[in-house]
N, C-alpha and C positions, 0 to 999 in steps of 0.2 A: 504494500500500500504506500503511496505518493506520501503522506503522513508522514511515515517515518523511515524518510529516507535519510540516511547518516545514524539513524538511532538504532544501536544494538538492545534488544528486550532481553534475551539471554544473559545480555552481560549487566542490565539496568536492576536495581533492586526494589523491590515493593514493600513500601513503607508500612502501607495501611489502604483498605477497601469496605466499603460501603454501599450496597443495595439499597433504595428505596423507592419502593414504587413499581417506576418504568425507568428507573436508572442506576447504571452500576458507575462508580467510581472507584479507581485504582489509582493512590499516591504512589508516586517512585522517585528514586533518586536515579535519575536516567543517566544510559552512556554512549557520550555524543560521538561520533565519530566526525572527520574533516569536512564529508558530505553532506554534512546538516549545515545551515542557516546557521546556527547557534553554538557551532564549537569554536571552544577557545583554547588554548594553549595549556595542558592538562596543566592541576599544580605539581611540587614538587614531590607530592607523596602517593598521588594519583596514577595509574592507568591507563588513562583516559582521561577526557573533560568530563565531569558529571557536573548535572544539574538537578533541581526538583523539577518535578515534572505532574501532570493531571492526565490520565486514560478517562474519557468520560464516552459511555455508551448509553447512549439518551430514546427513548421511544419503544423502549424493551416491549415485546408483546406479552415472551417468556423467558423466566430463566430458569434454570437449575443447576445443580452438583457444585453450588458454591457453598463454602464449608464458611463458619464463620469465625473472626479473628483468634475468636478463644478457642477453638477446636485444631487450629493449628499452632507447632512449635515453632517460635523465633530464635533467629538468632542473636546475640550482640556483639559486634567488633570493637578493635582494639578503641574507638575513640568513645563508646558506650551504647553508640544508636542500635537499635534495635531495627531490622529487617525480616521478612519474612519469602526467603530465596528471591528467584526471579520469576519472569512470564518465558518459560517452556516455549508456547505455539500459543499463537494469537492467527487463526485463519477466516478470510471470510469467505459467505457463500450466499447463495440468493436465500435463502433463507433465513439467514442470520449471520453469527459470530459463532466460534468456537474458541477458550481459552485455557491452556493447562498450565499451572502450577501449584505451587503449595496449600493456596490456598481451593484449589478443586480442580475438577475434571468440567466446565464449565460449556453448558449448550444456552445459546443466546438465540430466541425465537424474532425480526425485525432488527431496530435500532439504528441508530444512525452513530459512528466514532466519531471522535476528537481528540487530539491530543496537543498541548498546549506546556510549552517550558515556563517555568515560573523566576524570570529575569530576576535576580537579588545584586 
């Protein structure tokens, strides 16, 4: 998807997620690659460039196999934050979304994506 072009999900971390309604939101600490818009010159202790970042799937018809925060184990890195892995497979189809990671095995019925860096 044109979206996230430069942005690795596999290598992006998932902060925290939230369902409501007809919408799922997925916080991450994303990682940019040179081919995004948005990358800048990793820091010294970086990877990569990472930034925050908003997964938003807005107009859900249906969802299912999302597990919630507390049913999944996080982890915390050396600087304390708290993550919960990455996005696996995020695919789309006429149908929907499909999404896998720690936090589930995820079938998205509709919706329409977004994704959106949070400039700090």
């Amino acid at each position: 998807m044109e979206i996230f072009k430069g942005i690795d999900l596999n290598d992006s971390f998932v902060l925290a997620w939230s369902s409501t309604g007809n919408e799922l939101d997925i916080t991450l600490e994303a990682s940019i690659w040179p081919e995004s818009e948005y990358y800048e010159k990793p820091k010294n202790n970086e990877y990569t460039c990472y930034k925050p970042a908003k997964l938003r799937i807005r107009n859900i018809k249906n969802i299912s196999g999302l597990r919630s925060m507390e049913q999944v184990m996080s982890s915390t890195d050396a600087t304390g934050e708290k993550d919960y892995g990455n996005i696996e497979s995020l695919e789309k189809s006429d149908q929907g979304f499909s999404l896998e990671g720690d936090f589930g095995s995820v079938a998205i019925t509709g919706g329409e994506i977004s994704f959106e860096i949070n400039e700090t």
